[in-house]
ZALO-377830 format. One record per atom (N, C-alpha, C, O, CB): residue number from 1; residue in three letters; atom name; x, y, z. Coordinates in nm, 4 decimals. Glycine has a CB too. Layout:
REM residues N
REC   num   residuo   atomo         c1         c2         c3
REC   NUM       ALA      CA          X          Y          Z
...
***
This chain:
REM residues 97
REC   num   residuo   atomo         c1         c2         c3
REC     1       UNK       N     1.5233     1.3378    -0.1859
REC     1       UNK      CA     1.5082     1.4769    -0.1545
REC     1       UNK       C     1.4775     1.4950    -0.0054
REC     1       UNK       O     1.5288     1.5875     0.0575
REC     1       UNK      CB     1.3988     1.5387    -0.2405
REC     2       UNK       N     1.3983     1.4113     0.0484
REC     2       UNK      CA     1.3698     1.4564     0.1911
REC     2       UNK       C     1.4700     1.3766     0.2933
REC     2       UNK       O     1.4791     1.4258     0.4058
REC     2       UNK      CB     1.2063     1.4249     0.2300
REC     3       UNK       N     1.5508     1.2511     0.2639
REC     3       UNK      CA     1.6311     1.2858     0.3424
REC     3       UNK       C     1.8028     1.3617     0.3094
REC     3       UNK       O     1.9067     1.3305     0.3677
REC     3       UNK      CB     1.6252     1.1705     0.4041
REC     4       UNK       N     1.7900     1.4441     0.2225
REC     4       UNK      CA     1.8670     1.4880     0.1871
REC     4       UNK       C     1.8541     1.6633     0.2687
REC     4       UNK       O     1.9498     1.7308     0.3067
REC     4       UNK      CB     1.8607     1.4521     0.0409
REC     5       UNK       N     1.7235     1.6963     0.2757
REC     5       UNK      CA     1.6646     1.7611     0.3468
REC     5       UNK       C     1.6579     1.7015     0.5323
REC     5       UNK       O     1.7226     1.7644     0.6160
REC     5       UNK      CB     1.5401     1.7694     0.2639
REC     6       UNK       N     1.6212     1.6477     0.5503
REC     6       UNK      CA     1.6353     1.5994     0.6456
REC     6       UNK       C     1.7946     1.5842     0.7573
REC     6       UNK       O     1.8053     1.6120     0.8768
REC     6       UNK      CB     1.5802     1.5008     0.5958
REC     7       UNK       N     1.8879     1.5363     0.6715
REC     7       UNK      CA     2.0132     1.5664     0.7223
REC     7       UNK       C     2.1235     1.7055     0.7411
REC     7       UNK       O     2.2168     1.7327     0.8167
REC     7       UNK      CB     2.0627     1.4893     0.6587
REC     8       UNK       N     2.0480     1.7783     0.6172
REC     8       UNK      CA     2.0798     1.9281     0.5871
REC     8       UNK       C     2.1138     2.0080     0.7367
REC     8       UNK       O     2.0674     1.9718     0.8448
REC     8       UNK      CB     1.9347     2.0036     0.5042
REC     9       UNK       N     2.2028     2.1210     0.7171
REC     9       UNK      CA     2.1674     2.2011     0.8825
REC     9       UNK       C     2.0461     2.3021     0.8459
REC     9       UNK       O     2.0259     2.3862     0.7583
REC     9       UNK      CB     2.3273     2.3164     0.9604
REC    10       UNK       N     1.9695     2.2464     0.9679
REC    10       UNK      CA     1.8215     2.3347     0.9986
REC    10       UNK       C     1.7426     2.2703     0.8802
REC    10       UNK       O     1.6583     2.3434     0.8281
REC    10       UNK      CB     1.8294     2.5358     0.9839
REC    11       UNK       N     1.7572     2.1452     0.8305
REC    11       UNK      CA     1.6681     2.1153     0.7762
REC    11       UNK       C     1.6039     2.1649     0.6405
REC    11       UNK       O     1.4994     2.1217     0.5918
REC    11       UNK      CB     1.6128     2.1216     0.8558
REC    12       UNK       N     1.7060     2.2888     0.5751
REC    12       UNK      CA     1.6598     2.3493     0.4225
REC    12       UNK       C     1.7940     2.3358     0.3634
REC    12       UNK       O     1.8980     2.3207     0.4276
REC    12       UNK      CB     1.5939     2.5262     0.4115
REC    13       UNK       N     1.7810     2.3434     0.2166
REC    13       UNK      CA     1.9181     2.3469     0.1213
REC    13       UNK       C     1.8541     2.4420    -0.0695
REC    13       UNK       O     1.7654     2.4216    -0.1523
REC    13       UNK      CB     1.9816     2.1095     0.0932
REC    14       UNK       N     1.9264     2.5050    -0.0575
REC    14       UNK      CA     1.9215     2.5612    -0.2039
REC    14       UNK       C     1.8810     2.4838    -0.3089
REC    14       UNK       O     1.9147     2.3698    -0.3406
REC    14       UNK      CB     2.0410     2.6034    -0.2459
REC    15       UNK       N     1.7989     2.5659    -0.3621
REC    15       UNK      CA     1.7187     2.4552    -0.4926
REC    15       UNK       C     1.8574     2.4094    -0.5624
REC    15       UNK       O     1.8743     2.2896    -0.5853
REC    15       UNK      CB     1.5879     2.5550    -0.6398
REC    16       UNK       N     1.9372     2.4857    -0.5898
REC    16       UNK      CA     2.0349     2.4757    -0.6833
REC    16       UNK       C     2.1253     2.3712    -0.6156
REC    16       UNK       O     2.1654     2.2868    -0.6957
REC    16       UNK      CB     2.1024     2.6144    -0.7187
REC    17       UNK       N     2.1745     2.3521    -0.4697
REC    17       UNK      CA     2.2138     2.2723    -0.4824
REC    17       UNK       C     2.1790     2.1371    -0.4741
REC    17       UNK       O     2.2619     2.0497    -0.4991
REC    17       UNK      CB     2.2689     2.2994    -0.4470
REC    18       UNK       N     2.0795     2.1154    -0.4457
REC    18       UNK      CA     1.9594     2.0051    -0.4355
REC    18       UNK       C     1.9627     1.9677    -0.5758
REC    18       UNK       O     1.9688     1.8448    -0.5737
REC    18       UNK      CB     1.7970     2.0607    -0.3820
REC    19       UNK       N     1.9619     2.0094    -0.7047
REC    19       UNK      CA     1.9887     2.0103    -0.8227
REC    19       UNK       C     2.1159     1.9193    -0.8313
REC    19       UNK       O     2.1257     1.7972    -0.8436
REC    19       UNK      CB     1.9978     2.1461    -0.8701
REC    20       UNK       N     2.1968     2.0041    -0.8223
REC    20       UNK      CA     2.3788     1.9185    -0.8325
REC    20       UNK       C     2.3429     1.8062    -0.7240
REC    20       UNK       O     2.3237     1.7080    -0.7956
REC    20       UNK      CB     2.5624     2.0436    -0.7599
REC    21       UNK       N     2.3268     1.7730    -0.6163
REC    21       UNK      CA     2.3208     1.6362    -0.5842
REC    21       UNK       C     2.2287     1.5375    -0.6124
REC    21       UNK       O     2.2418     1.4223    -0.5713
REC    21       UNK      CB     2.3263     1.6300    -0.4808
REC    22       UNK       N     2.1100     1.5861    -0.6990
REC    22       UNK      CA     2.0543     1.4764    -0.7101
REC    22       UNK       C     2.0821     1.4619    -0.8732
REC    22       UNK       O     2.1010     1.3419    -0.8928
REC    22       UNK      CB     1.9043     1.4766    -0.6507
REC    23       UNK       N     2.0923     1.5337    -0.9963
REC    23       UNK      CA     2.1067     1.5338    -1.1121
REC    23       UNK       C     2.2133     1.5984    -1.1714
REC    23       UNK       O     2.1977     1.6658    -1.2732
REC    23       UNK      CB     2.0138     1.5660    -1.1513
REC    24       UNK       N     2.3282     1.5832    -1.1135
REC    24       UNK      CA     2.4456     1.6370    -1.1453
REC    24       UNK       C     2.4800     1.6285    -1.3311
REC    24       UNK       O     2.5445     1.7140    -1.3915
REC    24       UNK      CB     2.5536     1.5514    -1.0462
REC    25       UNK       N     2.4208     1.5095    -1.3912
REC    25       UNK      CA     2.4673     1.4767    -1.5524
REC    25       UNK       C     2.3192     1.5931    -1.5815
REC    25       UNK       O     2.3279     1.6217    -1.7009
REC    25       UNK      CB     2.4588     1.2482    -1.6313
REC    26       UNK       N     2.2351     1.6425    -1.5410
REC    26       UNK      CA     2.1132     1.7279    -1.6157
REC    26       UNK       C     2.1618     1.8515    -1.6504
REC    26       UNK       O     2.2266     1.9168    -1.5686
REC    26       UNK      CB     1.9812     1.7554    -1.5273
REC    27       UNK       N     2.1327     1.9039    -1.7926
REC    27       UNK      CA     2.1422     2.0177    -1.7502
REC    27       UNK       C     2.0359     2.1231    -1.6783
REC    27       UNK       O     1.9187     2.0878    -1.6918
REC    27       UNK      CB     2.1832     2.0556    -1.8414
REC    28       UNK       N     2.0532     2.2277    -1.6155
REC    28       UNK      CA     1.9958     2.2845    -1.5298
REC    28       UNK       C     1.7949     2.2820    -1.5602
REC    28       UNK       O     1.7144     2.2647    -1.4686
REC    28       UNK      CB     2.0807     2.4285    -1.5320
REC    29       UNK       N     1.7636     2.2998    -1.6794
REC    29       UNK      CA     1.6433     2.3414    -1.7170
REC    29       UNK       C     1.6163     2.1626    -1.6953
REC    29       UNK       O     1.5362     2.1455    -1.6034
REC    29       UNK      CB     1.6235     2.4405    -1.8820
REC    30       UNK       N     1.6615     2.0368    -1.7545
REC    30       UNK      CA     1.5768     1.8914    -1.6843
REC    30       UNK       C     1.6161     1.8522    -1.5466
REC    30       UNK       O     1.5626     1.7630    -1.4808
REC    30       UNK      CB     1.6080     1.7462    -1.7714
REC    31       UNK       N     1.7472     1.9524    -1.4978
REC    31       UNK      CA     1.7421     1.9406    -1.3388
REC    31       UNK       C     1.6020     1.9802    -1.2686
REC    31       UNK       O     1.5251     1.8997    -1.2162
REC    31       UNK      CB     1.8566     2.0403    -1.2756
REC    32       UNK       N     1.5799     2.1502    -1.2798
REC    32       UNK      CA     1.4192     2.1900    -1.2568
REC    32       UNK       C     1.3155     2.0977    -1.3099
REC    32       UNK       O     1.2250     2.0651    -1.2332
REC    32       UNK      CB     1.3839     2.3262    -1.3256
REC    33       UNK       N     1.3166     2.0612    -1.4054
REC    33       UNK      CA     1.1720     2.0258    -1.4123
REC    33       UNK       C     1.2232     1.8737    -1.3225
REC    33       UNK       O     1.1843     1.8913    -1.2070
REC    33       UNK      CB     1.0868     2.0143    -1.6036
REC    34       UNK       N     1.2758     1.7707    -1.3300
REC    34       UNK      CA     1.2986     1.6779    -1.1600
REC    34       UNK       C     1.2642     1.7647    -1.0624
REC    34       UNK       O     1.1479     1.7342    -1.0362
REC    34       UNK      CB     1.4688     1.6253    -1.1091
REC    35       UNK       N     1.2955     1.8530    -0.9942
REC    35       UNK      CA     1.2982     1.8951    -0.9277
REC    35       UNK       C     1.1885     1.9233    -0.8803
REC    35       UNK       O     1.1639     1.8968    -0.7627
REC    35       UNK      CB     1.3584     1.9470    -0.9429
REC    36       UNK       N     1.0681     2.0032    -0.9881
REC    36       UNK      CA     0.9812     2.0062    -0.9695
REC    36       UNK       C     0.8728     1.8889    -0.9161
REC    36       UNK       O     0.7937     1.8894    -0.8218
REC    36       UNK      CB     0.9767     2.0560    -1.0491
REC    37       UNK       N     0.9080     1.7781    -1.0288
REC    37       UNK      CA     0.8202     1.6487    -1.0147
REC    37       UNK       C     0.8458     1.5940    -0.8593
REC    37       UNK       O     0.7633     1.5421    -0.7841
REC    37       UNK      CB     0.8693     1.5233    -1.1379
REC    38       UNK       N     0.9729     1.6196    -0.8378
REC    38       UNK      CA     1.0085     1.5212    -0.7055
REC    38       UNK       C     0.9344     1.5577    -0.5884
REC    38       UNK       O     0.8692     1.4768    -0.5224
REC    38       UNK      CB     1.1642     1.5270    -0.6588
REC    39       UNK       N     0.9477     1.7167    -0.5553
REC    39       UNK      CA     0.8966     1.8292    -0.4648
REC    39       UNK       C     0.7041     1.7740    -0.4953
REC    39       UNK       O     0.6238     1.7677    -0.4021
REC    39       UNK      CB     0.9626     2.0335    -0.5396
REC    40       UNK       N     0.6735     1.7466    -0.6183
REC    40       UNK      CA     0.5163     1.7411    -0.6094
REC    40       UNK       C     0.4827     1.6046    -0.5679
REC    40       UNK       O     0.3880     1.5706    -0.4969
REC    40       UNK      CB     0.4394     1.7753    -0.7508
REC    41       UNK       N     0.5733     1.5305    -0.6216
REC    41       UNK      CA     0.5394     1.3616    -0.5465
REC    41       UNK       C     0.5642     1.3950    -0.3851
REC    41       UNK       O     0.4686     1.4159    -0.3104
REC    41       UNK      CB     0.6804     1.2049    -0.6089
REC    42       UNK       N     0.7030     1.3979    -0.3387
REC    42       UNK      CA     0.7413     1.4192    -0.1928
REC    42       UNK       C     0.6104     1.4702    -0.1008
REC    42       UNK       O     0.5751     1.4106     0.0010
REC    42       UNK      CB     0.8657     1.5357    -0.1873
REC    43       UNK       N     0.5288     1.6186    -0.1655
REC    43       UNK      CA     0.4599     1.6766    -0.1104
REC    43       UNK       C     0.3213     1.6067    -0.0787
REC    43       UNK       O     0.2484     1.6475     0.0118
REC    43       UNK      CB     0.4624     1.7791    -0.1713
REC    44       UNK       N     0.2870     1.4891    -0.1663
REC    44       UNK      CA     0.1798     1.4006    -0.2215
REC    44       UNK       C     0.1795     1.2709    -0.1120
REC    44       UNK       O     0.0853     1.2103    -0.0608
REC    44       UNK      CB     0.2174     1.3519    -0.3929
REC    45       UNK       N     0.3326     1.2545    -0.0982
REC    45       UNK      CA     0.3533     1.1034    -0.0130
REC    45       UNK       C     0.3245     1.2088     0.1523
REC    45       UNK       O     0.2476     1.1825     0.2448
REC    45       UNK      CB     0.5785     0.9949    -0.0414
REC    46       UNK       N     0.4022     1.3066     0.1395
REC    46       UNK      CA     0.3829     1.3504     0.2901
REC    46       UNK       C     0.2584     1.3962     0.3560
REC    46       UNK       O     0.2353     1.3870     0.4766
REC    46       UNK      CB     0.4625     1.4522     0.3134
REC    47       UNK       N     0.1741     1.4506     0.2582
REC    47       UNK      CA     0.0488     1.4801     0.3081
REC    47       UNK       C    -0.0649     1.4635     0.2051
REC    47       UNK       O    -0.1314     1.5578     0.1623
REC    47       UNK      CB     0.0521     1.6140     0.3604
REC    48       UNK       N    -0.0753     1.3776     0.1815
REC    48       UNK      CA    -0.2086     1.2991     0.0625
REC    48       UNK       C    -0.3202     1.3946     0.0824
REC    48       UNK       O    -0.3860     1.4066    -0.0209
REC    48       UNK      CB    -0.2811     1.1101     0.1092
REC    49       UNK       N    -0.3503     1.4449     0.1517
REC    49       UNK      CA    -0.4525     1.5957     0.1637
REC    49       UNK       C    -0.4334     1.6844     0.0768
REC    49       UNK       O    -0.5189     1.7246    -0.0020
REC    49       UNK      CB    -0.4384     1.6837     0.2870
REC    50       UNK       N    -0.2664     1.7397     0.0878
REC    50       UNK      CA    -0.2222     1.8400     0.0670
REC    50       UNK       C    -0.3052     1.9787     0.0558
REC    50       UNK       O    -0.3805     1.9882    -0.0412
REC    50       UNK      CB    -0.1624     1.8092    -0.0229
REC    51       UNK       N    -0.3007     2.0467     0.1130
REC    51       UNK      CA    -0.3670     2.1598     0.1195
REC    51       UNK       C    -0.3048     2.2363     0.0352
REC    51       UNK       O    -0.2247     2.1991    -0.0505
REC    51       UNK      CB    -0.3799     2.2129     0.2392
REC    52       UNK       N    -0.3533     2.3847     0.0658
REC    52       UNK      CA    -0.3348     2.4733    -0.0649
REC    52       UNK       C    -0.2110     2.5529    -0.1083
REC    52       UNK       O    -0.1688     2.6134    -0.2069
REC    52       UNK      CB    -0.4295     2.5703    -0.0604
REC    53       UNK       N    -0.1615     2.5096     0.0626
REC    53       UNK      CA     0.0042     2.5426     0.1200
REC    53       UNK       C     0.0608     2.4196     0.1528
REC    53       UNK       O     0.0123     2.3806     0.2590
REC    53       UNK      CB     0.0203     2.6407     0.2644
REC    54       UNK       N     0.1497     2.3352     0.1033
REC    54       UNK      CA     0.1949     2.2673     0.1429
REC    54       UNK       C     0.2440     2.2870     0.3084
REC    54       UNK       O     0.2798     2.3953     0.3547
REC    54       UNK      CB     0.2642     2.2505     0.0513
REC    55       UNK       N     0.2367     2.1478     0.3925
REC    55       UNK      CA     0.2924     2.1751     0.5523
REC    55       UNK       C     0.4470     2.1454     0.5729
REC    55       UNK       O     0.5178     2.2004     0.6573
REC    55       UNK      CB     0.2093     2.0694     0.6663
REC    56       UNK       N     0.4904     2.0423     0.4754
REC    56       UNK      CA     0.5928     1.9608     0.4791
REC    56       UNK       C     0.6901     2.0245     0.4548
REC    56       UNK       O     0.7641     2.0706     0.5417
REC    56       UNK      CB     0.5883     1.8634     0.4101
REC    57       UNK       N     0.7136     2.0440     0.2738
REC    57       UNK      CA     0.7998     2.0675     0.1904
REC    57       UNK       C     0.7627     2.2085     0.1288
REC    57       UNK       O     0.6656     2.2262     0.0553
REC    57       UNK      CB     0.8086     1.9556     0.1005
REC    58       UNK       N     0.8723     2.3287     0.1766
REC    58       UNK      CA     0.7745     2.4420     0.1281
REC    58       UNK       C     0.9288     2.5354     0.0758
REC    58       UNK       O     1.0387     2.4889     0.1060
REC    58       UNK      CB     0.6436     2.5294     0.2842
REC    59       UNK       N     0.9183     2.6555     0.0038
REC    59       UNK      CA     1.0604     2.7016    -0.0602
REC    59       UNK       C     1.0562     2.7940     0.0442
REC    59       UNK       O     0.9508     2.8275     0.0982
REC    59       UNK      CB     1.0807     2.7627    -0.2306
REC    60       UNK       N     1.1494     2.8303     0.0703
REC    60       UNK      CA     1.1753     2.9756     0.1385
REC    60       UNK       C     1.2740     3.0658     0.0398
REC    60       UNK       O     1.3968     3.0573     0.0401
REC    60       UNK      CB     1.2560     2.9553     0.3007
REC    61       UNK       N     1.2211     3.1250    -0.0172
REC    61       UNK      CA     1.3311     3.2354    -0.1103
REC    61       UNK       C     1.3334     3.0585    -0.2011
REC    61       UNK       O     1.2647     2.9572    -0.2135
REC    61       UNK      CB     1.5467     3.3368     0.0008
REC    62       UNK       N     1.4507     3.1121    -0.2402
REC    62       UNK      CA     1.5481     2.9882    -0.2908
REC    62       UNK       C     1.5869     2.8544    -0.2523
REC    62       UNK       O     1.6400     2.7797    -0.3345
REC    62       UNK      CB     1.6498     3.0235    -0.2924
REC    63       UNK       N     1.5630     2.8169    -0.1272
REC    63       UNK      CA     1.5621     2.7083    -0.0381
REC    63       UNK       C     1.4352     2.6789    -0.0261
REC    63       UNK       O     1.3353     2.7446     0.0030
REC    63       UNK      CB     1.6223     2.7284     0.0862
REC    64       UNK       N     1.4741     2.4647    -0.0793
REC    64       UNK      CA     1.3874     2.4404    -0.0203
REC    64       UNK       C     1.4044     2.4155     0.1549
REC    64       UNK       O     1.5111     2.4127     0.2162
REC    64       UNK      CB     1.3453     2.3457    -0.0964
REC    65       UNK       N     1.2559     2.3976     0.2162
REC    65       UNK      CA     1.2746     2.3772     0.3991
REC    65       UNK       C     1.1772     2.2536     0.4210
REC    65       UNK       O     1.0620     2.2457     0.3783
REC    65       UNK      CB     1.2088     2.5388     0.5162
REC    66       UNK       N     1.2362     2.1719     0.4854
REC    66       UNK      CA     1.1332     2.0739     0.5343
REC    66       UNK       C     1.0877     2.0883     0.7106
REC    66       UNK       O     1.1561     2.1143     0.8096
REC    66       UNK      CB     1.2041     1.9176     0.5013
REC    67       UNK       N     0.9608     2.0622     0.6955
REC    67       UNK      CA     0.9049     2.1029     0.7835
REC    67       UNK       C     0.9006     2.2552     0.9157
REC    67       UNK       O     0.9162     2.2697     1.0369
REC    67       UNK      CB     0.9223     2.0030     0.8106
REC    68       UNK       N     0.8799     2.3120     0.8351
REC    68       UNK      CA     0.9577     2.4715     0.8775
REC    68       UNK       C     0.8500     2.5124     0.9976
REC    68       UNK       O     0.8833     2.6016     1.0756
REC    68       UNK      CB     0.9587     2.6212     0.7180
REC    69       UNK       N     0.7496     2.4619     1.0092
REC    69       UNK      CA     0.6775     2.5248     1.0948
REC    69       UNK       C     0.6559     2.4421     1.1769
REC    69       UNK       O     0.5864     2.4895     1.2668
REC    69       UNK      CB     0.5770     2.5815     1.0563
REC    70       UNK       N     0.6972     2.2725     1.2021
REC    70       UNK      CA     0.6623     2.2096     1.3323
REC    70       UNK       C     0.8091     2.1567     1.3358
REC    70       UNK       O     0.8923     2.1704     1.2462
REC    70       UNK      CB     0.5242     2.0905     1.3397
REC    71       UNK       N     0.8304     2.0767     1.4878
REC    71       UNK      CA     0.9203     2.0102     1.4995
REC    71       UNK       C     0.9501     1.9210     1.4628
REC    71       UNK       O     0.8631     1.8381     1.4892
REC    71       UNK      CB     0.9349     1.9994     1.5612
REC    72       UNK       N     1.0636     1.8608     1.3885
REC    72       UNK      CA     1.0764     1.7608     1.2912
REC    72       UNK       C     1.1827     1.6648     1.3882
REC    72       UNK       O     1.2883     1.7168     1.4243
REC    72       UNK      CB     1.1370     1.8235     1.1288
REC    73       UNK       N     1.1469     1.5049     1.4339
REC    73       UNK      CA     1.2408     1.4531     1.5149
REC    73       UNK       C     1.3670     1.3269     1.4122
REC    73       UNK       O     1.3064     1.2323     1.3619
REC    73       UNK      CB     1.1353     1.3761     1.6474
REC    74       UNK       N     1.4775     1.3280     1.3938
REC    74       UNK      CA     1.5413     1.2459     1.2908
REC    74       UNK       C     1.6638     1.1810     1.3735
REC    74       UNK       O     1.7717     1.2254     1.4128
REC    74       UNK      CB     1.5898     1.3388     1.1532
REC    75       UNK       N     1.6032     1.0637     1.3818
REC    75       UNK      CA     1.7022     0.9633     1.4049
REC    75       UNK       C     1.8651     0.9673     1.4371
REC    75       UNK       O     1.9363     0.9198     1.5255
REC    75       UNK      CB     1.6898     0.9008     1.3031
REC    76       UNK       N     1.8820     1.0319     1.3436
REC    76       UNK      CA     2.0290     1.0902     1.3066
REC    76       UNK       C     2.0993     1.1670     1.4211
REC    76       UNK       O     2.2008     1.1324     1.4815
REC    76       UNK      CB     2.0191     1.1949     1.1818
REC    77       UNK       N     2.0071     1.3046     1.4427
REC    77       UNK      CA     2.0262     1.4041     1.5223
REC    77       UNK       C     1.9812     1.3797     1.6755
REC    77       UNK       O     2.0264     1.4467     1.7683
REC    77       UNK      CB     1.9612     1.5117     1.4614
REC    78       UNK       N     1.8853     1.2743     1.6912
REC    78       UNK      CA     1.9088     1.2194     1.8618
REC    78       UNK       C     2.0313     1.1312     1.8775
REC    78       UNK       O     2.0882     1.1234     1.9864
REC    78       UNK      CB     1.7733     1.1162     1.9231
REC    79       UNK       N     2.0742     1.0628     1.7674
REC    79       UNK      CA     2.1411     0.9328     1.8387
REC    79       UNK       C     2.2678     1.0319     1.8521
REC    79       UNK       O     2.3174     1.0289     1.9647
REC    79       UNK      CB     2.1618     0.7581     1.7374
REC    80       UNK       N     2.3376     1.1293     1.7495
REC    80       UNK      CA     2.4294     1.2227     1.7882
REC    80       UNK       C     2.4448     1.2904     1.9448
REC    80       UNK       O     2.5360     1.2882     2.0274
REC    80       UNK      CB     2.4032     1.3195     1.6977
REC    81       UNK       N     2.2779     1.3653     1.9425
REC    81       UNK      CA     2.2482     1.4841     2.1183
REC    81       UNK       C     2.3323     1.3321     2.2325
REC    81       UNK       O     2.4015     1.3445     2.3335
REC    81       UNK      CB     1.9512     1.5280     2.1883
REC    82       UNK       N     2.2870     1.2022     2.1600
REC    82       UNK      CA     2.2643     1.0938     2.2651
REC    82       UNK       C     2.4148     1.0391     2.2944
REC    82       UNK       O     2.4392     0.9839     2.4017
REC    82       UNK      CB     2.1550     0.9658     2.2068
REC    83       UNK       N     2.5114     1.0559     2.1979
REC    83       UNK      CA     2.6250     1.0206     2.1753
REC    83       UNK       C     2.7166     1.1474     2.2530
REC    83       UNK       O     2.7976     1.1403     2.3454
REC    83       UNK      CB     2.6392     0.9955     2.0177
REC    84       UNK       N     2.6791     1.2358     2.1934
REC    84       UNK      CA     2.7656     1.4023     2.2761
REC    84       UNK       C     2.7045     1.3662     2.4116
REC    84       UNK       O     2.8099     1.3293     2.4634
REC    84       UNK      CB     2.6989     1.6142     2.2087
REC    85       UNK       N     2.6290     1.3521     2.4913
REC    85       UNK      CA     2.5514     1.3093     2.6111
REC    85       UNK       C     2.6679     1.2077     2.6846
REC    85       UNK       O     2.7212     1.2410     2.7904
REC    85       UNK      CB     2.3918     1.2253     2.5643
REC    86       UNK       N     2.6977     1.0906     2.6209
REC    86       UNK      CA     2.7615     1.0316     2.6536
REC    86       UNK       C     2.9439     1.0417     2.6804
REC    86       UNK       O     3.0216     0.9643     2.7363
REC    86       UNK      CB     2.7103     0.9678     2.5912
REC    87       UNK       N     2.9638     1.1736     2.6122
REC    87       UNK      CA     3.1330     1.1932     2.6476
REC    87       UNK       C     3.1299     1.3035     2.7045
REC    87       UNK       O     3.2230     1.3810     2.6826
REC    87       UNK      CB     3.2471     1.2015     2.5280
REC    88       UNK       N     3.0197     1.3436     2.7962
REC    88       UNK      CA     3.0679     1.4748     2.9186
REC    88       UNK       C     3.0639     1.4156     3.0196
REC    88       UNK       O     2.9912     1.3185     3.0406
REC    88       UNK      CB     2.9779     1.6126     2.9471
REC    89       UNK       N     3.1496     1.4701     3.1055
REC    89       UNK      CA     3.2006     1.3915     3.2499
REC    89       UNK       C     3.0666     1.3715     3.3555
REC    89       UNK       O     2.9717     1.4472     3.3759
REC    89       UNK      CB     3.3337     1.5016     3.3422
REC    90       UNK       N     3.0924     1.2662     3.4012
REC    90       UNK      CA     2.9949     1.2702     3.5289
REC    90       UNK       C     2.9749     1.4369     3.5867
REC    90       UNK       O     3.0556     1.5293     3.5771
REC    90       UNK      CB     3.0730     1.1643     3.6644
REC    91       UNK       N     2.7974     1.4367     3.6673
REC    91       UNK      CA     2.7812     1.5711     3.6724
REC    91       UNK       C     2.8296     1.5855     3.8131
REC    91       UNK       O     2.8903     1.4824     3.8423
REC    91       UNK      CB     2.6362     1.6249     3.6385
REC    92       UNK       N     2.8280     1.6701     3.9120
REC    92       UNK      CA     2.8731     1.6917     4.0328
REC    92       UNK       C     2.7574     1.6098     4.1510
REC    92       UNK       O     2.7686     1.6197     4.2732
REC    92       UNK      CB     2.8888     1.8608     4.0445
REC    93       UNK       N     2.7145     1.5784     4.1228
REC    93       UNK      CA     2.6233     1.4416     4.2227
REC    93       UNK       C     2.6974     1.3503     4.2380
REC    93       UNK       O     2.6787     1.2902     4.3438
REC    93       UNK      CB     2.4905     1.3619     4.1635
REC    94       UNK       N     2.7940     1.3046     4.1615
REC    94       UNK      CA     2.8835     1.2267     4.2280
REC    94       UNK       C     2.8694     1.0824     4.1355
REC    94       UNK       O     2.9334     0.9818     4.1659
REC    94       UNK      CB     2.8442     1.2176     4.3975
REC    95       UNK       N     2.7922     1.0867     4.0386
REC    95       UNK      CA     2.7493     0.9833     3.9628
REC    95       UNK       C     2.9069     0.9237     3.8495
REC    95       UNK       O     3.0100     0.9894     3.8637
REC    95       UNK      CB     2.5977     1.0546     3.8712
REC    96       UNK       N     2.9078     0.8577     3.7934
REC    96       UNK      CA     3.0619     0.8268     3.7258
REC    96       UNK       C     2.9785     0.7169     3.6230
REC    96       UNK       O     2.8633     0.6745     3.6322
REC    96       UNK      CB     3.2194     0.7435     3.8567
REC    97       UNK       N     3.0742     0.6918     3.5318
REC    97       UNK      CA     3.0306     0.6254     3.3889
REC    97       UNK       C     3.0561     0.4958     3.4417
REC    97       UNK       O     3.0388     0.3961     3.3716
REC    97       UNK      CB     3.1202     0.6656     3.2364
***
């Protein structure tokens, strides 16, 4: 779930479809209740405190969002910025690949 979340754009995805990719053979009512369990473990591993609002893993409407209120940094999405970085032309300083 979280890196499924994690790779998502902006980092949230619909309960429902979070459902179809992780329990596609469930039907919908033992999809939710996974769903549920996973979201309460996930929330448990990410912040063993857990407060009264989760910080991590929280729904917005219908979506779940991971980490919605701080900056979340993923591997994935630097080595990409780092890769697009690498196929724009030298800048006008005169510098060359």
């Amino acid at each position: 779930m979280v890196k499924l979340l994690a790779l998502a754009p902006n980092h949230r995805m619909h309960r429902e479809r979070m459902m179809d990719l992780l329990w596609l053979e469930l039907n919908v009512s033992k999809a939710a209740n996974n769903l549920r369990y996973t979201l309460h473990n996930a929330r448990r591993t990410l912040d063993p405190s857990l407060e009264i609002t989760p910080r991590y893993l929280q729904y917005q409407g219908q979506e779940l969002v991971l980490c919605s209120e701080g900056q979340l940094w993923v591997d994935v999405e630097a080595f990409e910025v780092a890769a697009a970085a690498m196929d724009r032309p030298a800048t006008a300083a005169g510098r060359s690949r």
